[in-house]
C-alpha positions in Angstrom: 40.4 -7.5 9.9 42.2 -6.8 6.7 42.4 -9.2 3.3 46.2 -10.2 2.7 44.9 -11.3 0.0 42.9 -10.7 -3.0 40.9 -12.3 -6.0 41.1 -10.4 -9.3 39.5 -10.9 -12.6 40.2 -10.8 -16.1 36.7 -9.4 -17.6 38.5 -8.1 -20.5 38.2 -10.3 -24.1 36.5 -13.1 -24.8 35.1 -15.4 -22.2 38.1 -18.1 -22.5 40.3 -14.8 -21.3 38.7 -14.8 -18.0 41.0 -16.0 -14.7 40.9 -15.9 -11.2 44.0 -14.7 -10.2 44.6 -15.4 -6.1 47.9 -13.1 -4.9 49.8 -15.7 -2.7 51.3 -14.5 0.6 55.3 -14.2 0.2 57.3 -17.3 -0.8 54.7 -18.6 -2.3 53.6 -18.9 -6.6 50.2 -16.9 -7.9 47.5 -19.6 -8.7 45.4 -18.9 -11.5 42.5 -21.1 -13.3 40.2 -20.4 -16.2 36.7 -19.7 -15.9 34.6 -21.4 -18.5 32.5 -19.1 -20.4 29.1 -20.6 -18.2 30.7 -18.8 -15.2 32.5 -15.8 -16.5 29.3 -14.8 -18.7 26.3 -16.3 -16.4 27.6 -17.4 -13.3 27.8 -16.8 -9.8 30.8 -14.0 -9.3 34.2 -15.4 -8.1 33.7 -16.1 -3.8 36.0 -15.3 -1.0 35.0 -17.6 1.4 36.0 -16.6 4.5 38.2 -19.3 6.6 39.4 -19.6 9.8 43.2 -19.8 8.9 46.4 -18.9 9.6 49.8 -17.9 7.6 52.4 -20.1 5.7 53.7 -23.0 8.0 57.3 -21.0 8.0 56.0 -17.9 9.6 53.5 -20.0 12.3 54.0 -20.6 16.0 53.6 -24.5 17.2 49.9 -25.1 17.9 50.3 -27.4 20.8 49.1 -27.5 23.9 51.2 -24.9 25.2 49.7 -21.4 25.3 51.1 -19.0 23.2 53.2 -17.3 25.4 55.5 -20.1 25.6 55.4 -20.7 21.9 55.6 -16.7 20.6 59.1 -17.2 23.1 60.5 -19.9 21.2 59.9 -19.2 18.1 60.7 -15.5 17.8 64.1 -14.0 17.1 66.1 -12.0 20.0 66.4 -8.5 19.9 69.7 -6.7 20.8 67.8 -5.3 23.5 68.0 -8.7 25.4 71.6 -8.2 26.1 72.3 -11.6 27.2 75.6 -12.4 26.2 75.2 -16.4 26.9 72.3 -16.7 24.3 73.2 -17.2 20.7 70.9 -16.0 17.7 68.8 -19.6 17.7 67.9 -19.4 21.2 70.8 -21.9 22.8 73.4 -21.3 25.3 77.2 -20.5 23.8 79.8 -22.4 25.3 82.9 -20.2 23.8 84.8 -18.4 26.8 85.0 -15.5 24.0 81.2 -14.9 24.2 81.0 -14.5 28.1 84.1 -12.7 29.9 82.9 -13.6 33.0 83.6 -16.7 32.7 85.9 -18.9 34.8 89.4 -19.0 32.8 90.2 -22.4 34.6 88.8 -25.2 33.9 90.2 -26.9 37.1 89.1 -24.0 39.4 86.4 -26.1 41.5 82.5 -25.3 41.6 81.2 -22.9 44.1 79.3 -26.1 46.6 76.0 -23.6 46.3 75.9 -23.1 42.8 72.3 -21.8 41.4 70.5 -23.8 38.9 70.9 -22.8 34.9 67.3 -22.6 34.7 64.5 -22.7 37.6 61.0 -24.0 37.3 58.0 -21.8 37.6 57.1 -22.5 40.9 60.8 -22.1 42.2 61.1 -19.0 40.6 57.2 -17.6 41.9 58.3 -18.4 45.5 61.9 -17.0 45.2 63.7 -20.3 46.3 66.7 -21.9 44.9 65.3 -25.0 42.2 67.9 -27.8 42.2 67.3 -27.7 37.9 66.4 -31.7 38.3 64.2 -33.1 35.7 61.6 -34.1 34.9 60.8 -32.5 38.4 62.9 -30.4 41.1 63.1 -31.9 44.8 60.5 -28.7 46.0 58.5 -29.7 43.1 58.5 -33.4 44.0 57.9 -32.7 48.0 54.9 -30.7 46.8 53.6 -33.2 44.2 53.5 -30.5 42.2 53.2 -29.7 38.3 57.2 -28.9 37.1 57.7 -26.2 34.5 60.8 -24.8 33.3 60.6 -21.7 30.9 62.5 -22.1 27.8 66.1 -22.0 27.9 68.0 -18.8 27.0 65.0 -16.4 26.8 65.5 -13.2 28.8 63.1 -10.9 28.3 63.4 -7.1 28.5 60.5 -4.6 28.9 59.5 -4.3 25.4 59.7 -8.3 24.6 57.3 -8.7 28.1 54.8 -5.6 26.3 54.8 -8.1 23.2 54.4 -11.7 24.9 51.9 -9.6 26.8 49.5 -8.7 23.9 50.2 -11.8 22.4 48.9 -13.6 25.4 45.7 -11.3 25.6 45.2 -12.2 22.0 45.3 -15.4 22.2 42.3 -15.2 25.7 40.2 -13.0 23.2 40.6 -16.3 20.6 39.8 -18.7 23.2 36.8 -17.0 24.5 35.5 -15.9 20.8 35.0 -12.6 21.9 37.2 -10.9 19.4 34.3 -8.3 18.4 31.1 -11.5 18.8 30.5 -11.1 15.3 30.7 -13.3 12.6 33.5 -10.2 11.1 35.7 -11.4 13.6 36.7 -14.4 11.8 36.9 -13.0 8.3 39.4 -14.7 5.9 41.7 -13.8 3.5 41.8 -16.2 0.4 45.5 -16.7 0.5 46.0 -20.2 -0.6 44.8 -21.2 -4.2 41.1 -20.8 -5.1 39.3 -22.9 -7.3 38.0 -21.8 -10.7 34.4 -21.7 -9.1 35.4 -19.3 -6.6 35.5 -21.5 -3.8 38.3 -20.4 -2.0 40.6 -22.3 -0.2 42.6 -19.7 2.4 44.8 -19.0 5.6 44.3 -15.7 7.8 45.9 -13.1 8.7 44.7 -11.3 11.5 45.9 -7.8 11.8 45.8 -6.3 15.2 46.3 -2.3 15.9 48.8 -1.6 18.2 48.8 1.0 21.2 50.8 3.4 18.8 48.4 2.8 16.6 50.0 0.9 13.7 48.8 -2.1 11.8 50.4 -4.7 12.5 50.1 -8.6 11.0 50.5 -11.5 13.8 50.5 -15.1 13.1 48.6 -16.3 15.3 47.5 -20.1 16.0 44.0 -20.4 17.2 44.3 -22.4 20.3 41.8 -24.4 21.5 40.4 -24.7 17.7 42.1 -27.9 17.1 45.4 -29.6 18.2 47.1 -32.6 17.2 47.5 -34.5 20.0 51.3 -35.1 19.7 51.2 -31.5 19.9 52.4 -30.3 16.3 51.1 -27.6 14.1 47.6 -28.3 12.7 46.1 -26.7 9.9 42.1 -26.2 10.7 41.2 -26.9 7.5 42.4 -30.7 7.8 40.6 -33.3 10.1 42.1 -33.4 13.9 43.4 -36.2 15.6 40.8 -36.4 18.3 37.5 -35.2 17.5 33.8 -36.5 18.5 32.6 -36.0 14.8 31.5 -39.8 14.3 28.1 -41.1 14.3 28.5 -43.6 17.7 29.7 -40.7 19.8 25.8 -39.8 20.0 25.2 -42.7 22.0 26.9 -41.5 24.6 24.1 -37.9 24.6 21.4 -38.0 27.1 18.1 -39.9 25.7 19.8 -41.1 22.9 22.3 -43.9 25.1 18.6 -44.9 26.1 17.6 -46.3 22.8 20.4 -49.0 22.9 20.7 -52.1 25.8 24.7 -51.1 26.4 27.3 -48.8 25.6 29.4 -48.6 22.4 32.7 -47.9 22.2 33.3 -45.4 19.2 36.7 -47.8 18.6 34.1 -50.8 17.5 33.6 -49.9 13.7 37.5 -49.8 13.1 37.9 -52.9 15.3 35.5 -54.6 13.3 36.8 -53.6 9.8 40.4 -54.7 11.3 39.2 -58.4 11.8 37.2 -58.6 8.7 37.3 -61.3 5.9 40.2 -61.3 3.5 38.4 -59.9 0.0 37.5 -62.5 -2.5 38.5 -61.3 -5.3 35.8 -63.6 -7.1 36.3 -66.8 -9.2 36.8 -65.0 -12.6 39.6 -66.6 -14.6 39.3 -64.3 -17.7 38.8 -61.1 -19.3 35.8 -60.1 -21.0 37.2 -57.7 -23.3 34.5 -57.2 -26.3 32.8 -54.2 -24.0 35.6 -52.4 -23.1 34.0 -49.2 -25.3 31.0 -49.0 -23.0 32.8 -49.2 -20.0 35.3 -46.6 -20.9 32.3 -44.6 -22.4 30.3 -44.8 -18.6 33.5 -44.2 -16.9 34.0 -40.8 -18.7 30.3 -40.1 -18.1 29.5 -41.5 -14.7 32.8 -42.3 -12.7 35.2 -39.7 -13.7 33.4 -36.6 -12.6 34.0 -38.0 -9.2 37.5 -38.6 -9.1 38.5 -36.3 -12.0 42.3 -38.4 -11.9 41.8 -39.9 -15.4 43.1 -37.8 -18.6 40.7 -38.3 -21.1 43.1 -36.8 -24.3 46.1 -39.6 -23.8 43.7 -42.4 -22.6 44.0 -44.0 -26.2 47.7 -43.9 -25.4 47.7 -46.1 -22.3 45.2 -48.4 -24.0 47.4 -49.1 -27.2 50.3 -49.5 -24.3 48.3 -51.6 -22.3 47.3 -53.9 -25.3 50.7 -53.9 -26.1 51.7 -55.6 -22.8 48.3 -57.7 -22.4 47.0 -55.9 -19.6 49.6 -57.9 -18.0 52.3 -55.2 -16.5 52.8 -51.5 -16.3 51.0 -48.9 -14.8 49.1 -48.4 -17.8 47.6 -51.8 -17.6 46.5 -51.4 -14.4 45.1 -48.3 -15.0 43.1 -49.7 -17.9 42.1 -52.6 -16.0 40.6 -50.3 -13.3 39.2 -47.7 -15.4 36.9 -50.6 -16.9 36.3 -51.8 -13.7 34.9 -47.9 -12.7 33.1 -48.2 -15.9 31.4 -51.1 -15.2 30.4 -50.5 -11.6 29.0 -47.1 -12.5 26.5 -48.9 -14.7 25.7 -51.6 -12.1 24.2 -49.2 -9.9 24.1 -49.3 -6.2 26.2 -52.6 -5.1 23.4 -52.7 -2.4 20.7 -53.6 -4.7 23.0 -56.5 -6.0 22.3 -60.1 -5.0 24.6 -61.6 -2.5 25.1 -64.4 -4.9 26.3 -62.1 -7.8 29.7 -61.0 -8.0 30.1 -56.9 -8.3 29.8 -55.6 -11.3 34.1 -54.7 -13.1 35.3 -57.3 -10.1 37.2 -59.4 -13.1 39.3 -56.3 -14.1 39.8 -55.1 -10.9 41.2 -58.9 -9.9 43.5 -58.5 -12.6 44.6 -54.9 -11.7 44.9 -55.8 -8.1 47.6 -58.7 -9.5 49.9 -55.7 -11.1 49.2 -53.8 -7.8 52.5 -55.0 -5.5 55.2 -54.5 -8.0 53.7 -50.9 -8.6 53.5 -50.0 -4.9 57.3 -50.5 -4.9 57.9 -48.1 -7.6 57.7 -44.5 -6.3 56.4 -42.0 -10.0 53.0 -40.5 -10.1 51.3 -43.4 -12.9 51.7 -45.8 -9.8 50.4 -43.0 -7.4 47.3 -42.9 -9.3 46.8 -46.8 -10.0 46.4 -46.8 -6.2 44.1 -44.2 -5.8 41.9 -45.7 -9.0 42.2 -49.3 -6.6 41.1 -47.5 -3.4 38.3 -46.0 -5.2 37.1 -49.0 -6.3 37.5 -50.6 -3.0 35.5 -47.7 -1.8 33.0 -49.1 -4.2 32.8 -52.6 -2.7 32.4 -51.1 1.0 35.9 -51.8 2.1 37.6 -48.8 3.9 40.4 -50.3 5.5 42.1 -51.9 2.5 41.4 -48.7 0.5 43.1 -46.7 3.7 46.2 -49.3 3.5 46.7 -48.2 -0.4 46.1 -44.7 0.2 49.1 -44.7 3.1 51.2 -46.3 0.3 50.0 -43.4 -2.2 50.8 -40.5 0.5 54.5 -42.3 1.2 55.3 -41.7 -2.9 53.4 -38.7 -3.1 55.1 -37.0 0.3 58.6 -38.5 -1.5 57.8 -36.6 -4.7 56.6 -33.4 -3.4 59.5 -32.9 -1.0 61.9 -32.1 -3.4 62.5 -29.8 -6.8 62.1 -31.2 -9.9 60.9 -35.1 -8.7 57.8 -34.7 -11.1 58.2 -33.7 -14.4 56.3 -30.9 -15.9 53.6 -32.9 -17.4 52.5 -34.7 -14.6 52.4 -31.5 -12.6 48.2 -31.4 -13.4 47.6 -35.2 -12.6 50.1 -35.2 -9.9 47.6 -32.7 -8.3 44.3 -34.2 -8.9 46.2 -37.7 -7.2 47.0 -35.3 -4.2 43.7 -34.1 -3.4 42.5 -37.4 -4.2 44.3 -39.0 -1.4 43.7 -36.1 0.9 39.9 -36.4 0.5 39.9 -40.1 1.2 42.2 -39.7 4.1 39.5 -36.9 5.4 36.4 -39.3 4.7 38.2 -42.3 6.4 39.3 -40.1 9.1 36.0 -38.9 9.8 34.9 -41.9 11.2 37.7 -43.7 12.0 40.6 -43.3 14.5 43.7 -43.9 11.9 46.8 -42.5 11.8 47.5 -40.0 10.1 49.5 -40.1 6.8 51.3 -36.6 7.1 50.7 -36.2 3.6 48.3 -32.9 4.8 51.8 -31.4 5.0 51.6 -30.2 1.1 48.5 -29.3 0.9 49.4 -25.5 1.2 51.8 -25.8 -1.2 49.9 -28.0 -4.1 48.5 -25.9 -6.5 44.3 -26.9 -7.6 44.2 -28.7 -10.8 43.1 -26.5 -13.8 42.3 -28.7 -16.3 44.5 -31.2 -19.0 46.3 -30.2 -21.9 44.7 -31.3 -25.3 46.6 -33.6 -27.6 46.2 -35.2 -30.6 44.5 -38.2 -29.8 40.5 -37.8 -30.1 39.7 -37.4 -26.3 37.9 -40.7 -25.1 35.5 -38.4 -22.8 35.3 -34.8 -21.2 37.5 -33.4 -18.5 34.9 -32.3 -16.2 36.7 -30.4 -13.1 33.7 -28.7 -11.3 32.6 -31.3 -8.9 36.2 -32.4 -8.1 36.4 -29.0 -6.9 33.7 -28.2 -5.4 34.0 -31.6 -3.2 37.7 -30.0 -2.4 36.2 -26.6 -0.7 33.4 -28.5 0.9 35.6 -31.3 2.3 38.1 -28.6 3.9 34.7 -27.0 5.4 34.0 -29.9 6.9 36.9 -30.4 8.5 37.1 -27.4 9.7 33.1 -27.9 11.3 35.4 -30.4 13.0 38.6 -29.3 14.6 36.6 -25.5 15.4 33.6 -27.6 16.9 34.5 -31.1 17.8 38.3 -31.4 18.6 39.8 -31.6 22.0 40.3 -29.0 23.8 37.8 -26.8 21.5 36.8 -23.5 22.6 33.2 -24.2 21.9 32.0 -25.8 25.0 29.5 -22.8 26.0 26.4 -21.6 23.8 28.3 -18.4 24.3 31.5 -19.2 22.7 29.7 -21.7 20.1 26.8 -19.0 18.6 29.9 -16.8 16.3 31.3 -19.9 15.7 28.3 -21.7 14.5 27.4 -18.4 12.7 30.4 -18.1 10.7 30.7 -21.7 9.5 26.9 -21.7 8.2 28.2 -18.1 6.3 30.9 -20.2 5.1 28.8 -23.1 3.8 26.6 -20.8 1.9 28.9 -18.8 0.6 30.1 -22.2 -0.6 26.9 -23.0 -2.5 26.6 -19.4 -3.8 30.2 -19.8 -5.1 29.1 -22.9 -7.1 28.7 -22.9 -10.9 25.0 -22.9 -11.8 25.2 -26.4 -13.5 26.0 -27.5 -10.4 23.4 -25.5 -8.0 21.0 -27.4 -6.6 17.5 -26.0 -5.5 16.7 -26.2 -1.8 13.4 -28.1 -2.8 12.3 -31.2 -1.7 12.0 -32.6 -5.1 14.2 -35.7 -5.8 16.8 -34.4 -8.2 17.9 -36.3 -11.6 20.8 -34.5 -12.1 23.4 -37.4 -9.9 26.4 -34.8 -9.3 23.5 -32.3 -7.9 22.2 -34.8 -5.6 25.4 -35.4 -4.1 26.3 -31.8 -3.4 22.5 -31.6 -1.8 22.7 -34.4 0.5 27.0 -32.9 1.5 25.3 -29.9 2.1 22.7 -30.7 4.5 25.1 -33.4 6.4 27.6 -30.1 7.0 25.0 -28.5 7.9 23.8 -30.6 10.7 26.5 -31.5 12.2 27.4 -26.9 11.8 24.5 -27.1 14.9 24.3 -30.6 16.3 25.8 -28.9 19.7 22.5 -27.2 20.3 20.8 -30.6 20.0 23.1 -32.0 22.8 22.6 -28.7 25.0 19.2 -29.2 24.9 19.3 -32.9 25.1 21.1 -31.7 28.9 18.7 -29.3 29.7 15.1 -28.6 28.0 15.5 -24.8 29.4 17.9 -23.7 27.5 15.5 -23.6 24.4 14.1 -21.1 26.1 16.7 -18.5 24.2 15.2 -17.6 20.9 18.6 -18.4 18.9 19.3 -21.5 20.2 15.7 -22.9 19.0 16.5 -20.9 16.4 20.0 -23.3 15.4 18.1 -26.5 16.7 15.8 -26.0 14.0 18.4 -25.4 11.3 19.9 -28.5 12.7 17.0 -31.2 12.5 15.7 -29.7 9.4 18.8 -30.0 7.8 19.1 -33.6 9.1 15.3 -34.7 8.1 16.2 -33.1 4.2 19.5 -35.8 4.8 17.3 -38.2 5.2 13.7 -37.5 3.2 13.9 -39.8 0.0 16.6 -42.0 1.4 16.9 -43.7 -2.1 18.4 -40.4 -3.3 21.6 -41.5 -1.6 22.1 -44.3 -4.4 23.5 -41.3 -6.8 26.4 -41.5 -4.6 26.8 -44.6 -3.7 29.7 -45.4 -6.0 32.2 -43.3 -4.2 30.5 -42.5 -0.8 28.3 -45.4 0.2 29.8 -46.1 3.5 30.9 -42.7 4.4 27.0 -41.5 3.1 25.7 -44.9 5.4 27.5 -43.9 8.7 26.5 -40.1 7.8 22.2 -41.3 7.7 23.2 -43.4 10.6 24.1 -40.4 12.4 21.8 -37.9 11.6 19.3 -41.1 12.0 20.1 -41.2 15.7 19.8 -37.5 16.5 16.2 -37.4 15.0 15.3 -40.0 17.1 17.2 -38.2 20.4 15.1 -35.5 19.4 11.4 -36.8 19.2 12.1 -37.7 22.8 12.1 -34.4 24.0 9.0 -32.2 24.2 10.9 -29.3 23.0 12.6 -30.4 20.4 9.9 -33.0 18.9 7.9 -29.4 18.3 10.8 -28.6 15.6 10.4 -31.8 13.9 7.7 -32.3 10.9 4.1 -34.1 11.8 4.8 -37.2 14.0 3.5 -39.8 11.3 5.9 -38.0 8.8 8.7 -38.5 11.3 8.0 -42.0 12.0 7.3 -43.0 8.4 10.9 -41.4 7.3 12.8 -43.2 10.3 11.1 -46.2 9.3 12.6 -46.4 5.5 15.6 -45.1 7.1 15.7 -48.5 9.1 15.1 -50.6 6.7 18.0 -48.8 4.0 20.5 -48.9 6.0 19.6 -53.1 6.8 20.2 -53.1 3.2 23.8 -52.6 3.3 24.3 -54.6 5.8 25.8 -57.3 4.1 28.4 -55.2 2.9 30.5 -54.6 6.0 30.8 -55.5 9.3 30.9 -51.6 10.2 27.9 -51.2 8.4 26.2 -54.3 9.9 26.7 -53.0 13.9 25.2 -49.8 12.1 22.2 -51.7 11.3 21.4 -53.3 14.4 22.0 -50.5 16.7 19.5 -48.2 14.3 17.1 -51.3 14.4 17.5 -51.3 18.3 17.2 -47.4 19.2 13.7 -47.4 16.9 12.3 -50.4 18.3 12.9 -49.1 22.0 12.1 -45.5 20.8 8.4 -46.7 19.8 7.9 -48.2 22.6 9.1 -45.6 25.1 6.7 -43.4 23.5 3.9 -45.8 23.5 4.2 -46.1 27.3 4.4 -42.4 27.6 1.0 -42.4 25.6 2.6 -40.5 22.9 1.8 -43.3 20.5 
């Protein structure tokens, strides 16, 4: 494998010099961010992560469900060679007499009574009859209740275009059988798309294969079988696919775990229940409280911002003094101010699960006045009214409820997809926000998709093309807080990882359903996730002790770790769950263990979770539920209860566990089912282990 791309840096001058410069395949800019002198000085180096990707969306074959025969026909460009006068340049028929001499001169001349089909189907053509061209299927086709396949229309193939399909099709059965080499080098990335400033990158792939001539030369290849759409068009495998088994009730369905519950659950339940939820009451304040504004702003800069990262801290006074202007009462920047307090508040409330029923949430006044200004802003289409919705879901987010936060962010990906499909739609200066309100919207679409089955917005279209955010431009004003950038960042790389965990390991059709096929796979992801932490500035490096953490951003990153982690080598769990032998093999005891360990530090000092809660509390309760059931799967089985800490350890964590996630029960109906089935699988797991005297 060769790098078609590279990472270069500046090391020259002073530390504010230094830049990570990431050379972009053709067609596309050179992305460069600045290094803060805590990196470029004492840092980790600048990372290429290797990622399983592929080239620019111009230069890529469909990645349906077709193999890539069929697609490497369509897409590629006829050669001379093919001399087939009836086929124009784009691959369709010519109807000009000019082009085809042999054709009839009259028009009224009748047609020959046994005329061949244009095109015959595959299984016509393999037993040399004649195929009546009917569609969908022939009349052979139809006697034989058979499968009918036409090729392509147009394609004739000579005997170097068969040579090329030919290794293109061999490629693509080395892919889906992840034997290319059996190493973890055989997926090694190139950073071609934009990296981060902390040397996360964020790439497509290239994979270079040597021809019998012996030249080097660069395919595109799509990795089938590592994710598909299921309407069959082109996937990047760094976004979330439409049909995966990622979410936490698909482990009731694994052996020994379905026993811990009375009756099956439909993974569809959650989003079924969040759809016929309450309307949100949006509280009985009449008024505006506005003599803390200060603090709030002060505690969203501090405690709200670094998770989001969408909020310029040097014009802030600007949209205040506009917002004042209007009282608070229209304009973008009035909403924005309304829901920056709101942010500000909630981040000093703590977790909304330790907040009595009784008590409204902490910012819900500004937020019910922001959400007022919200539907004439959702009609206009510029980037301030992009990210008042994407402050509104966040805070939506923070009161536990996904679907209207998913409903806001489909109106944010319609204005953003409207702005970024065309030149000169955003001006210049909202180029960096415009950015931070993309990846904003893509990492809640990934979270919500994660355990929901939603639609998709499209808007993962751009996200090739939008550049990183690199940090505001200073102005005049005094700055109402810092810009801090790192953990935005980091949270992008990570999120694409995880996604990826998911269309390589738990899409349809994934070429991962054998130990065989999964052990390169599994090997190469883990590489990836710690080249990931290794890539991370050091103020944001966690230790891999078991000490609680006071550092909140650290925390996070610690307990998003370990949930990638697990679910990197949850298949081993499940193979095992099937069949205790198969521990036997050193290496996949060897990944189980990774696994549960990495699951048990997800859930050790469950209360750590609360450093989160304000923008992951429901995707961080569905991820305990999950990793929740697995333990419990596993101290069912002999073999893999021996990888699992002391027994009253285990039982003492699973307890607290339980009785968390009751906690947030209250705060949606998703989370509720979550409750009872956790409640359910540890009562009937205690006492199937009492009766098999292990208790």
């Amino acid at each position: 494998m060769t790098a078609a791309a590279s990472v270069q840096s500046n090391n020259g001058g002073s530390p504010k010099d230094t830049t990570t410069t990431v050379k972009s395949p053709a067609g596309r800019r050179k992305f460069s961010i600045a290094i803060p002198s805590r990196v470029a000085n004492g840092g980790s180096p600048a990372l290429k992560t290797p990622t399983l990707s592929l080239k620019s969306p111009d230069e890529q074959f469909d990645s349906g469900n077709e193999g890539i025969l069929a697609k490497a026909g369509r897409r590629r460009t006829f050669s001379n060679s093919s001399g087939d006068p009836d086929v124009c340049m784009d691959g369709g028929l010519d109807d000009g007499d000019s082009a085809n001499p042999r054709k009839r001169l009259n028009d009224d001349t009748p047609d020959y009574p046994r005329r061949r089909a244009t095109i015959a189907c595959e299984i016509c053509r393999g037993r040399k009859s004649r195929c009546d061209g009917a569609k969908p299927r022939c009349r052979l086709c139809n006697e034989l209740n058979a499968e009918c396949v036409y090729r392509e229309p147009g394609i004739k193939l000579d005997a170097g275009d068969k040579l090329i399909l030919e290794r293109l099709n061999r490629i693509e059965g080395l892919l889906q059988n992840n034997i290319v080499h059996q190493q973890t080098k055989s997926l090694a990335m190139a950073p071609h798309s934009p990296t981060n400033s902390n040397g996360t990158a964020l790439s497509r792939e290239d994979l270079v294969v040597r021809t019998a001539e012996g030249l080097e030369r660069t395919l595109t290849i799509p990795i089938a079988g590592l994710g598909t759409w299921a309407n069959g068009t082109q996937q990047n495998i760094s976004t979330m696919p439409k049909v995966h088994t990622t979410p936490a009730l698909h482990l009731l369905q694994w052996p020994m775990i379905r026993d811990l519950v009375s009756r099956p659950y439909d993974p569809q339940h959650l989003l079924q229940l969040e759809l016929s939820r309450e309307p949100l009451n949006l509280g009985t304040s009449v008024g505006m409280d506005l003599t803390n504004t200060g603090a709030y702003v002060q505690a969203f800069f501090e405690h709200a911002n670094v998770w989001y990262a969408c909020v310029n801290p040097y014009n802030w006074h600007n949209y205040y003094r506009i917002a004042l202007s209007h009282g608070f009462r229209e304009g973008p920047e009035s909403c924005i101010t309304l829901l920056v307090l709101a942010l500000g508040a909630a981040s000093l409330g703590g977790s909304i699960s330790r907040i009595p029923r009784d008590k409204e949430a902490p910012g819900m006044a500004y937020f019910s006045h922001a959400w007022q200004l919200i539907p004439a802003l959702m009609t206009r289409n510029n980037i301030l009214c992009s990210q008042c919705l994407i402050l509104a879901s966040a805070y939506l987010f923070y009161l536990v409820r996904p679907m209207e936060a998913w409903n806001l962010l489909s109106n944010t990906s319609m204005k953003l997809q409207l702005l970024l499909g065309g030149q000169d739609r955003i001006p210049g200066h909202s180029k960096e926000l415009s950015e931070r309100v993309f990846w904003n919207a893509l990492l809640f679409e990934s979270d919500l998709l994660a355990e929901l089955d939603l639609p998709h917005s499209g808007i993962v279209q751009f996200e090739e093309t939008v550049g990183l955010p690199g940090g505001f431009e200073e102005e005049d004003d005094e700055p109402a807080g810092r810009d801090e950038l790192w953990y935005f960042l980091a949270e992008i790389a990570l999120r694409r990882l995880l996604n990826r965990v998911s269309s390589v390991i738990y899409s349809r059709g994934a070429a991962t359903t054998s130990l065989a096929a999964l052990g390169p796979v599994a090997a190469e992801l883990d590489f990836q996730l710690t080249q990931w932490y290794e890539g991370l500035p050091m103020a944001l490096q966690f230790p891999y002790s078991r000490v609680p953490l006071s550092n909140p951003v650290q925390t996070v990153l610690r307990l998003r770790y370990f949930a990638c982690r697990t679910i990197i080598f949850r298949p081993y769990i499940l193979a095992v769950l099937e069949n205790e032998q198969v521990i036997l093999d050193p290496n996949v005891r060897d990944n189980c263990h990774k696994c549960l360990e990495a699951a048990v530090r997800q859930l050790e000092h469950i209360t750590a979770h609360h450093a989160g809660h304000l923008p992951y509390l429901w995707q961080g309760a569905l991820s305990i539920v999950s990793q929740t059931l697995l333990v419990m799967g596993a101290t069912m089985s002999a073999s893999l209860s021996a990888l699992l800490p002391p027994t009253p350890q285990m039982d003492g964590i699973i307890s607290e566990v339980v009785a968390e996630i009751e906690r947030y029960a209250h705060l949606a109906p998703s989370l509720r089912l979550s409750a009872e089935i956790v409640r359910e699988a540890e009562d009937r797991r205690m006492m199937m282990l009492r009766a098999a005297g292990m208790r």
